[in-house]
C-alpha positions as a printed NumPy array, in Angstrom:
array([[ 13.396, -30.858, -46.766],
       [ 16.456, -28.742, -47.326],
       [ 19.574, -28.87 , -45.137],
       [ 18.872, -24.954, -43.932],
       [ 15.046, -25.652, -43.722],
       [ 15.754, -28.404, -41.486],
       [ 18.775, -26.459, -39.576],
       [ 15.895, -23.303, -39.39 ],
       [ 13.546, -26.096, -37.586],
       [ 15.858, -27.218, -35.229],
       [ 16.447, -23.509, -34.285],
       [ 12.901, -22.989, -33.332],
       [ 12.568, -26.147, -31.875],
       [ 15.708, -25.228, -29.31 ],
       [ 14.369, -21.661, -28.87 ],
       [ 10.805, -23.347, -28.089],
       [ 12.718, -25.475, -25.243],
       [ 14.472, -22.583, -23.78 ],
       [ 11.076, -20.76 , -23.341],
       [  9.771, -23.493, -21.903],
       [ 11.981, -24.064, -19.231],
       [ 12.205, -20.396, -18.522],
       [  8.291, -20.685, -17.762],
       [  8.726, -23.737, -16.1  ],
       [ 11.452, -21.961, -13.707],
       [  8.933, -19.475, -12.678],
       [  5.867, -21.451, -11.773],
       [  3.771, -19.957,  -9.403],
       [  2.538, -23.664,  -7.02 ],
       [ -0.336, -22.108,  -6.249],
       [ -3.489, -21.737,  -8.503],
       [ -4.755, -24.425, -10.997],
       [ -3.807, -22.538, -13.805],
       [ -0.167, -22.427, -13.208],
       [  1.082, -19.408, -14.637],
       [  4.478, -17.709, -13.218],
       [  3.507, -15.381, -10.367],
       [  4.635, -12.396, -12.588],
       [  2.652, -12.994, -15.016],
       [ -0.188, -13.58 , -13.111],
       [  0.078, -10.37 , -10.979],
       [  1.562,  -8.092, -13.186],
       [  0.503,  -5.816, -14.304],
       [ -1.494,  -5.37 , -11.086],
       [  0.973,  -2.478,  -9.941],
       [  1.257,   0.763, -11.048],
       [  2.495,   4.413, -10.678],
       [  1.004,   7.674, -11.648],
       [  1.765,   8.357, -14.825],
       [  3.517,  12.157, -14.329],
       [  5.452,  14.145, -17.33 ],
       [  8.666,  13.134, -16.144],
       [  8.1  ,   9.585, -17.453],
       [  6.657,  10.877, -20.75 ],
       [  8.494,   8.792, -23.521],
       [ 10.562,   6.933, -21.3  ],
       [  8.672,   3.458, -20.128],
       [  6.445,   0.833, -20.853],
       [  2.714,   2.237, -20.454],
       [  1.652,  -0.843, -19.191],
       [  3.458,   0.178, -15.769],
       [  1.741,   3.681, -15.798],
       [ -1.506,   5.311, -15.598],
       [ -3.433,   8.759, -14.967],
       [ -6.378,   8.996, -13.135],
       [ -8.795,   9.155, -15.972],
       [ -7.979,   5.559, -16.903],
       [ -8.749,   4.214, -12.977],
       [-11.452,   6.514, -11.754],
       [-14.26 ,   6.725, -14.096],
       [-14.225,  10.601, -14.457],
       [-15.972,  11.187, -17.712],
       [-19.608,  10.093, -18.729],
       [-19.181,   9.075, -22.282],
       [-16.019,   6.845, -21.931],
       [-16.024,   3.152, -22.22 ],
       [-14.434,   3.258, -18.854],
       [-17.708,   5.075, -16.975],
       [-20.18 ,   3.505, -19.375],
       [-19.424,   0.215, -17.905],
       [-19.73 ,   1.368, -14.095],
       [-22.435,  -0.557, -11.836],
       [-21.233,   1.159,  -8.852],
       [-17.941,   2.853,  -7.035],
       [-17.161,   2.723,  -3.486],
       [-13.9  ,   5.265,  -2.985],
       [-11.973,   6.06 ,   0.377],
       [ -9.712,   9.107,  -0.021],
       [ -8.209,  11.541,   2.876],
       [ -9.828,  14.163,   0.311],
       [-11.05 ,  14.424,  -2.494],
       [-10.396,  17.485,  -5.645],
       [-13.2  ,  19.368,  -6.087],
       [-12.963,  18.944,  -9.546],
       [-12.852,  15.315,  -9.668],
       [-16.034,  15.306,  -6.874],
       [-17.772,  17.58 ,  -9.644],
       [-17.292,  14.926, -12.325],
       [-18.186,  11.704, -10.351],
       [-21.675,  13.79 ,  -8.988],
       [-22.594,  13.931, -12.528],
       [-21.996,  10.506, -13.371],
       [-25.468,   8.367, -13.381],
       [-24.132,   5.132, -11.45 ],
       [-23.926,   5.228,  -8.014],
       [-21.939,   5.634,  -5.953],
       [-20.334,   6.67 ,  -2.17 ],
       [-17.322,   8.835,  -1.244],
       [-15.507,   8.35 ,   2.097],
       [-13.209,  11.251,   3.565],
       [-11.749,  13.119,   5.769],
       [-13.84 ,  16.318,   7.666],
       [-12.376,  19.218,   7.73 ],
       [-13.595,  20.152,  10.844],
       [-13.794,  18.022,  13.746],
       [-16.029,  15.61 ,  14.334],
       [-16.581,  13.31 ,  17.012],
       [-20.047,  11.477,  15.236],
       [-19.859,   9.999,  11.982],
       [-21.767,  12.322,   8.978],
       [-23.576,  11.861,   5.842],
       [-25.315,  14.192,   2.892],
       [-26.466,  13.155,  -0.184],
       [-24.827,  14.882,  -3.1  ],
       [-27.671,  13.957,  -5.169],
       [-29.767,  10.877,  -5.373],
       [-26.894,   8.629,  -6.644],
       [-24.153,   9.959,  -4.643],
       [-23.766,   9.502,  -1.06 ],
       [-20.652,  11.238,   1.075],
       [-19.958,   9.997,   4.548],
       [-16.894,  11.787,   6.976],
       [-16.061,   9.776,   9.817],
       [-15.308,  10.759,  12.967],
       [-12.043,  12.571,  13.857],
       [-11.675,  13.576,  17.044],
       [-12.089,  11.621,  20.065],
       [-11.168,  14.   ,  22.907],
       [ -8.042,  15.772,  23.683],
       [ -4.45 ,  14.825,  21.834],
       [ -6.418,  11.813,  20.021],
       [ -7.418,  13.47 ,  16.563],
       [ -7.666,  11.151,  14.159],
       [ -6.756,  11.143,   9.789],
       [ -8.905,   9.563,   7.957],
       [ -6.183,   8.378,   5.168],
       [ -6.691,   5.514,   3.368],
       [ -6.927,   5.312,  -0.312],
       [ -9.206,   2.635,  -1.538],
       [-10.876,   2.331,  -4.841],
       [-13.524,  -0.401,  -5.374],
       [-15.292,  -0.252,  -9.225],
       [-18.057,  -2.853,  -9.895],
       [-18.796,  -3.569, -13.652],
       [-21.507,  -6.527, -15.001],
       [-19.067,  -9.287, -14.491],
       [-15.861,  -7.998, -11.916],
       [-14.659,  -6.094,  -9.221],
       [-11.736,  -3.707,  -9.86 ],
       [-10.025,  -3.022,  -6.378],
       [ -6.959,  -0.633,  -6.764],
       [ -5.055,   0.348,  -2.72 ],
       [ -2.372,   2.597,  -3.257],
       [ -0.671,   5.694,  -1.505],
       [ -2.083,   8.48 ,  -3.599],
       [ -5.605,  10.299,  -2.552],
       [ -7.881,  11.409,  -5.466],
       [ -6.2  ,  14.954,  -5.343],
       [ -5.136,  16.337,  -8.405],
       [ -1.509,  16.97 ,  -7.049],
       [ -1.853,  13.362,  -6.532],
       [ -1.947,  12.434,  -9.702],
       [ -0.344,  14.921, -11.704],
       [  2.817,  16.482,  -9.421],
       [  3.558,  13.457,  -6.423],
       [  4.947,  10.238,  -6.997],
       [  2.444,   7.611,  -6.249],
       [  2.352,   4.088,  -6.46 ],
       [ -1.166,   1.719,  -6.461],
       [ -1.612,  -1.89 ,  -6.662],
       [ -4.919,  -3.29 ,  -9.055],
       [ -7.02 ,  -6.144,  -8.791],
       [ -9.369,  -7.808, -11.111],
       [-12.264,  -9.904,  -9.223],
       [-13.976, -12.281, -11.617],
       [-18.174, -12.062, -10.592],
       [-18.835, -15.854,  -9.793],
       [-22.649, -17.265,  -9.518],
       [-23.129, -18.976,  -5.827],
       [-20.58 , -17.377,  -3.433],
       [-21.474, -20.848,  -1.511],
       [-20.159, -19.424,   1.591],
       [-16.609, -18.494,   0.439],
       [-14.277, -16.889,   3.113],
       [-11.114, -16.316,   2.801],
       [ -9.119, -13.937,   5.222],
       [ -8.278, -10.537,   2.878],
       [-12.289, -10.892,   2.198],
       [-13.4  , -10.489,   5.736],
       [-10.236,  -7.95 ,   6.46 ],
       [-11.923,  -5.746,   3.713],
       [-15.51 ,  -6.245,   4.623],
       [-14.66 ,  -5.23 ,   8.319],
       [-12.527,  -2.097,   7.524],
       [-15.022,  -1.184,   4.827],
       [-18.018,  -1.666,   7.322],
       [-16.279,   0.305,  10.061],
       [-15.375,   3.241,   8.145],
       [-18.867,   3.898,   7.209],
       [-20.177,   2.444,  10.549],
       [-23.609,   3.653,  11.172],
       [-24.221,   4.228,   7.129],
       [-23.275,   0.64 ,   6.439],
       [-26.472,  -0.595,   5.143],
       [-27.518,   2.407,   3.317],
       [-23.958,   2.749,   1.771],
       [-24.249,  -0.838,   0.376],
       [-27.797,   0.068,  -1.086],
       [-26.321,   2.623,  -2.811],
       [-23.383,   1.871,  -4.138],
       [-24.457,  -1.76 ,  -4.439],
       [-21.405,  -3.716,  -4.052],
       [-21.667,  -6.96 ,  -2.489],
       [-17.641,  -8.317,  -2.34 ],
       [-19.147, -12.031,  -1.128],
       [-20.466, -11.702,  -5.093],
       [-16.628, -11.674,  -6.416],
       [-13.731, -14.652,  -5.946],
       [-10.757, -13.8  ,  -3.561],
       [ -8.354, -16.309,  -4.348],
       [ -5.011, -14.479,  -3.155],
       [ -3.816, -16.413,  -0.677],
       [ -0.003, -15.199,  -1.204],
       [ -1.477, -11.428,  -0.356],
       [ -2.699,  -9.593,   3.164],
       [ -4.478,  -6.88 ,   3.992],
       [ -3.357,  -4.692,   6.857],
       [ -5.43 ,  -1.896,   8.466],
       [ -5.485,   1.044,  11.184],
       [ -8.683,   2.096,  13.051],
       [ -8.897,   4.284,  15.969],
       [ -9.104,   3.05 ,  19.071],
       [ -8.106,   0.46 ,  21.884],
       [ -7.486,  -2.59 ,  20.279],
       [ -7.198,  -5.875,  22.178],
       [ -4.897,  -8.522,  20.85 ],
       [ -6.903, -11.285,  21.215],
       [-10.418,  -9.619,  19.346],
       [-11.46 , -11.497,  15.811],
       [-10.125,  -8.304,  13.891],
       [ -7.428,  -6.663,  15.32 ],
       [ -5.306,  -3.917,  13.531],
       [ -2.156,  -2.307,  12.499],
       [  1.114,  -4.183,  14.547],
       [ -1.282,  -7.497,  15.926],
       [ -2.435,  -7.494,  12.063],
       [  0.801,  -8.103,  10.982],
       [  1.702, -10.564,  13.821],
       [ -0.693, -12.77 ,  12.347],
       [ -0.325, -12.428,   9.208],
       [  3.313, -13.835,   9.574],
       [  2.222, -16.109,  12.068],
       [ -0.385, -17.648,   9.807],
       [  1.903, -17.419,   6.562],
       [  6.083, -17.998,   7.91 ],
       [  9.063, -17.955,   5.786],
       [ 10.925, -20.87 ,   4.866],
       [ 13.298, -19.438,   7.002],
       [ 12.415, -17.327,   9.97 ],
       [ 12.576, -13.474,  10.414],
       [ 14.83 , -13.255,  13.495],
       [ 15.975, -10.424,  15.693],
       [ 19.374, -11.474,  14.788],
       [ 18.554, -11.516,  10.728],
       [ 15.699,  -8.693,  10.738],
       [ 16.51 ,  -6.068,   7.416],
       [ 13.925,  -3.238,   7.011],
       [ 13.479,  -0.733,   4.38 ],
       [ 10.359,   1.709,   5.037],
       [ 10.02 ,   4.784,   2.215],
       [  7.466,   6.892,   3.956],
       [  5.981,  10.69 ,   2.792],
       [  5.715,  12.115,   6.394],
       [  7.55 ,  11.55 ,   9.551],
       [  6.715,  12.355,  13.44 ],
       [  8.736,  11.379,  16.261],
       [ 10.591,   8.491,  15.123],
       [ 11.539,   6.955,  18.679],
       [ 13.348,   3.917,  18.867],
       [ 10.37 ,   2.496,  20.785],
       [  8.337,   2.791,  17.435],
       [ 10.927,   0.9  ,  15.059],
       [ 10.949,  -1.569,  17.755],
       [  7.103,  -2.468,  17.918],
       [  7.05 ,  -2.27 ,  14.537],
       [ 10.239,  -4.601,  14.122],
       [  8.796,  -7.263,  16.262],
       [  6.139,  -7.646,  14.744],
       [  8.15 ,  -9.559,  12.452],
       [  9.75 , -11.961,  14.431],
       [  7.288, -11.882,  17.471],
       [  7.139, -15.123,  17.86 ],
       [ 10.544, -15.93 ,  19.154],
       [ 10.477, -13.198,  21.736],
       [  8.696, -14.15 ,  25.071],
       [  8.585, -10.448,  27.114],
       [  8.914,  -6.55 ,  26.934],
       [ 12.353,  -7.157,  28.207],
       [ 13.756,  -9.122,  25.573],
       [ 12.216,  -7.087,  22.945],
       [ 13.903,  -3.929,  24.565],
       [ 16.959,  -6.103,  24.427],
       [ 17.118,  -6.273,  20.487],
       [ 16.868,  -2.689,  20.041],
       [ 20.146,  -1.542,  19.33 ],
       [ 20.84 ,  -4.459,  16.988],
       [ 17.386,  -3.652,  14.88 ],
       [ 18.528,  -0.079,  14.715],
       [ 21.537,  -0.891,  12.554],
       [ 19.242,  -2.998,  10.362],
       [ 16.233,  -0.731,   9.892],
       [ 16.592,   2.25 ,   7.203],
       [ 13.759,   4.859,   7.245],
       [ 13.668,   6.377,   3.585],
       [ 12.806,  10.365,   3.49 ],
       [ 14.237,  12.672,   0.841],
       [ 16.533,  15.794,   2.005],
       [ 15.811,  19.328,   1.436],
       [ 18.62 ,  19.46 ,  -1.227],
       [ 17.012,  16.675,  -3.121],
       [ 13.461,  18.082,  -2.709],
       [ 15.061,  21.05 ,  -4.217],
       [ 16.644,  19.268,  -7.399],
       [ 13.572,  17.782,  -8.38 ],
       [ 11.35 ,  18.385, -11.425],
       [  8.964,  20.332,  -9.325],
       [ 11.23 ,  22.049,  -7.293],
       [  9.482,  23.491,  -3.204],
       [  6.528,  24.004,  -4.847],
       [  5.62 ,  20.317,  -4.8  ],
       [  6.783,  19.465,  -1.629],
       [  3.722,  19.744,   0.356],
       [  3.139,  16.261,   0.38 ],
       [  5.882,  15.483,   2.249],
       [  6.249,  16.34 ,   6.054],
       [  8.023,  16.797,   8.92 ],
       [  8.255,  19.601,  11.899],
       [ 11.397,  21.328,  12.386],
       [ 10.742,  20.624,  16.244],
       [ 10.207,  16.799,  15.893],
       [ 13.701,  16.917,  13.842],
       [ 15.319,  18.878,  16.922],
       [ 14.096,  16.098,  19.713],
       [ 16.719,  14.574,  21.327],
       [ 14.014,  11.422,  21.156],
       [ 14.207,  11.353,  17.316],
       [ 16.402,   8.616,  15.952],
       [ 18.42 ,  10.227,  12.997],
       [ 21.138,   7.694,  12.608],
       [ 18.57 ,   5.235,  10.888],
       [ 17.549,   7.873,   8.184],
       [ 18.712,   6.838,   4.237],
       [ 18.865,   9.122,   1.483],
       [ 15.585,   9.061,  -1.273],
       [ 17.065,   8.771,  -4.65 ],
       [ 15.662,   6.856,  -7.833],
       [ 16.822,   3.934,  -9.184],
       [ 18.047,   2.819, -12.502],
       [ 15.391,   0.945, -13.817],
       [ 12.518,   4.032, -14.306],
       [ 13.889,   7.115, -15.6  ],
       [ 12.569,  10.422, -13.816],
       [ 12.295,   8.885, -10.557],
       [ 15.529,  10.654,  -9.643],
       [ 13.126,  13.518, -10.103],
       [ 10.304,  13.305,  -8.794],
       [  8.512,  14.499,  -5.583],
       [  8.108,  11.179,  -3.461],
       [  4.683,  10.324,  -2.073],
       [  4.965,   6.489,  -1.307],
       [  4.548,   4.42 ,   1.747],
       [  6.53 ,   1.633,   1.322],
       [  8.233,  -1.29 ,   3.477],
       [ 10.264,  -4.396,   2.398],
       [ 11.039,  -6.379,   5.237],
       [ 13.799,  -9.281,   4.819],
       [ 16.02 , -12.069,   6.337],
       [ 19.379, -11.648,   4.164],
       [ 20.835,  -9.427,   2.182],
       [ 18.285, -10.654,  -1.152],
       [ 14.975,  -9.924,  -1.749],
       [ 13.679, -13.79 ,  -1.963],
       [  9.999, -15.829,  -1.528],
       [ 10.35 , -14.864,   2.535],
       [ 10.738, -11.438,   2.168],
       [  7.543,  -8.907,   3.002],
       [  6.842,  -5.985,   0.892],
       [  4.371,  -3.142,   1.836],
       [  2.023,  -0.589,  -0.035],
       [ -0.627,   1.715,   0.895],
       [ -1.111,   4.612,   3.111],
       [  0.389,   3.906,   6.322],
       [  4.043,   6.38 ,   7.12 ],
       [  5.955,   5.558,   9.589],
       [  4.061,   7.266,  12.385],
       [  2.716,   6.621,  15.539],
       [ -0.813,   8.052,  14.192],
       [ -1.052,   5.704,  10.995],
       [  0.862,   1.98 ,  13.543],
       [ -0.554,   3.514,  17.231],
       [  1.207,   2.253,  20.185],
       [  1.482,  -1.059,  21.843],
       [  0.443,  -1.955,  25.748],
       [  2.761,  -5.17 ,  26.609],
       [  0.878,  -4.513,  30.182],
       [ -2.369,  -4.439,  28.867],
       [ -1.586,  -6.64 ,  25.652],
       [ -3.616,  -3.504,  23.729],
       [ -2.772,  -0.699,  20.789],
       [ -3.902,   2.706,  20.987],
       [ -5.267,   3.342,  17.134],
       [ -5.175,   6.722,  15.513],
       [ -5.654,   7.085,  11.96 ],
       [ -7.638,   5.025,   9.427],
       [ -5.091,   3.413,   7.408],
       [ -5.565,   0.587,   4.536],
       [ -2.244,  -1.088,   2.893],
       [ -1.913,  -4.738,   1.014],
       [  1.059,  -6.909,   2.055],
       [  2.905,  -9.405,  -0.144],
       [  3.43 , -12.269,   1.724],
       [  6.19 , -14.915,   2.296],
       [  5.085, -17.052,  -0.468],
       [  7.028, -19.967,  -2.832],
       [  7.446, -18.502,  -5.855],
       [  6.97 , -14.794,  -5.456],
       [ 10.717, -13.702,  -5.738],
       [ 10.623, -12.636,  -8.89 ],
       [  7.373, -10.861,  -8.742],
       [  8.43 ,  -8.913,  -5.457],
       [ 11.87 ,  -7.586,  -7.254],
       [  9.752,  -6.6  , -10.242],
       [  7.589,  -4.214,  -8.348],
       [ 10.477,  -2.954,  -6.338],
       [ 12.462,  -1.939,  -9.835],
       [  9.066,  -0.542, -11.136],
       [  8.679,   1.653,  -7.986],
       [ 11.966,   3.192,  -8.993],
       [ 13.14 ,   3.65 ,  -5.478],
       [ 16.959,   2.775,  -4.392],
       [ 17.404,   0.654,  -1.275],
       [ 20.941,   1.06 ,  -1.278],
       [ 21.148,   4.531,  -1.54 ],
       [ 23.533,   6.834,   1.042],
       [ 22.413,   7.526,   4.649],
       [ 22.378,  11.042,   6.175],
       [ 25.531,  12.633,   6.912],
       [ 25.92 ,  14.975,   9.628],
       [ 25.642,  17.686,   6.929],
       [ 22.543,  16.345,   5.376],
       [ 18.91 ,  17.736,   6.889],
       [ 15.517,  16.625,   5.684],
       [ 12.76 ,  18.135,   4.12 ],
       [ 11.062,  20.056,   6.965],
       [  7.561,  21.076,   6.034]])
């Protein structure tokens, strides 16, 4: 063998090595197959795929509605459809057109129009199935039905896709919108599997549709004990109406994530005196300092005995909590323009409370690793939740439908140890989890949102709807 043959050999052989211990950096502990977290999950996460972007990033990252929701009949996409279950605060009457028409079967969850205090059913046609449930529940306790859940059975998986965009066209095509996808592998004998994001989404699932359970599941025929669950490093959190008691088998919304950082702590604890918080939300209400508190603790509610000591952090959480919501000059600058802002919410007479906390507001602006999402109009619900400066394995991040409201968290009873429920909500949490560093910056860069962007000045106002 020549000298530069031999010199070429060693090359690869050192560039084999490198890669190597690059993978072997990122492991992922958990799973038998050992692949880096990243890899494993990614990509899992998406965002709508809207002109801006057109040109300027991987597709892998991006994708319209056509390629998730099985629209058109004679696609490879629809032809392999066993049956759809979608949740969806509405739904585009053009996109309700195309999935009647489609022979699988199916069932469509939303929101009435009109107020309802019973839950309410028609068949479309003999495949199709729409249930509305109830809404209003007596005076000043009207309710959203908001989440945005996909589930898509084919002959051997389940596709589940939660994100923060309804099947609207504006949705899709003129908001900013961000979804995470799963793959569920079909496996032969469930032999009594369990695991806890499983019977989260078999309980929210079952109470949305409540008295239509059984006929729902005959027609859309998805049975989710059929499919393998294995995430243990992600949680499901979830709002129902209601009064919810802390100590019930399901609970909801602020006692959901309680225990979900109860059951899964950081390395190194989420204190009052370490708490950071970044929430990117589409619609604001009265943003008390009561709500950033219940919804603070819930991080760190372990270490906090009574009501009084948790009124006792508040003033150091509110220098550590940012609440995310573009200005009416940015609204203005994007792509769009006005005409696209009317996902994006907030009353001029909420802004003018005395009650509503402005000095925690932060400027929306994008970030440099997405082009376009310094124009865009922003439609995300989004929270990272950390213990230093760093995004790291103990950090929490947040997507799915719930703003920062009182209707989509509810409010917390210390008396009465209950939470007054509202909405319907449906988010996925990333857990503190070895190994998921990486994975958790990755999907903050994709989301193209900038965490350390400017607060308000006393010159700045916010988008008022």
């Amino acid at each position: 063998m020549s000298i530069k043959k031999k010199l070429k050999k060693a090359r690869e052989v050192l560039c084999q090595k490198k890669r190597t211990q690059i993978e072997h950096e990122n492991l992922n502990p958990v799973g038998a197959n050992r692949k880096s977290y990243r890899q494993k999950n990614f990509p899992g996460f998406f965002l709508n795929r809207l002109f801006i972007y057109q040109n300027k990033v991987k597709k892998r990252h991006f994708a319209n509605v056509e390629e998730i929701v099985p629209l058109k009949p004679e696609t490879e996409n629809s032809q392999s459809v066993l049956g759809l279950l979608i949740f969806s605060f509405l739904i585009s009457d053009e996109y309700l057109i195309a999935l009647k028409n489609q022979r699988f079967r199916k069932v469509l969850v939303s929101h009435s129009l009109s107020r309802t205090t019973e839950f309410q059913s028609e068949f479309a046609n003999e495949n199709t199935l729409l249930i509305h449930p109830p809404n209003y529940f007596g005076e000043n306790t009207e309710s959203a039905f908001h989440p945005k859940l996909i589930l898509i059975e084919r002959f051997d998986s389940l596709e589940i896709i939660i994100g923060t965009g309804n099947l609207l066209d504006c949705d899709w095509e003129k908001y900013g919108n961000a979804f995470f996808k799963k793959t569920c592998r079909k496996i032969k004998h469930n032999c009594g599997q369990s695991s806890s994001f499983l019977n989260e989404l078999n309980y929210f699932i079952n109470f949305c549709v409540g008295p239509y359970s059984e006929l729902a599941k005959k027609i859309h025929g998805i049975d989710l004990l059929n499919f393998s669950w294995d995430w243990p490093e992600i949680g499901l959190v979830f709002s129902i109406p209601g009064k919810i008691s802390q100590s019930t088998e399901f609970t909801s919304s602020f006692y959901q994530l309680e225990n979900l950082m109860k059951n899964n702590p950081p390395e190194s604890a989420i204190t009052s005196k370490n708490f950071q918080a970044h929430y990117v939300t589409s619609s604001l209400g009265l943003l008390t300092e009561r709500l950033i508190q219940d919804f603070s603790s819930s991080f760190y509610s372990m270490s906090l005995k009574a009501e009084t000591e948790v009124l006792d952090t508040q003033d150091l959480i509110k220098n550590r909590f940012r609440v995310i919501f573009p200005t009416a000059e940015y609204i203005r600058s994007t792509a769009l323009g006005h005409d696209s802002s009317k996902g994006v919410f907030l009353n001029s007479s909420i802004w003018d409370s005395f009650r509503f906390v402005k000095s925690v507001l932060m400027t929306y602006q994008g970030n440099r690793f997405v082009n376009g999402t310094d124009s865009i109009t922003p439609h995300y619900k989004f929270f990272v939740v950390k213990n230093c400066d760093q995004i790291n394995d103990d950090s929490v991040v947040y997507l799915g439908s719930h703003n920062f409201t009182s209707a989509a968290w509810g409010r917390k009873s210390f008396a009465e140890k209950t939470l007054e429920g509202f909405n319907y909500e449906l988010g996925i949490i990333f857990l503190p989890w070895k190994g998921t560093a990486a994975a958790k910056n990755h999907l903050i860069e994709r989301l193209g949102i900038e965490l350390n962007a400017p607060m308000y000045l006393p010159k700045d106002q916010p988008h008022l709807s």
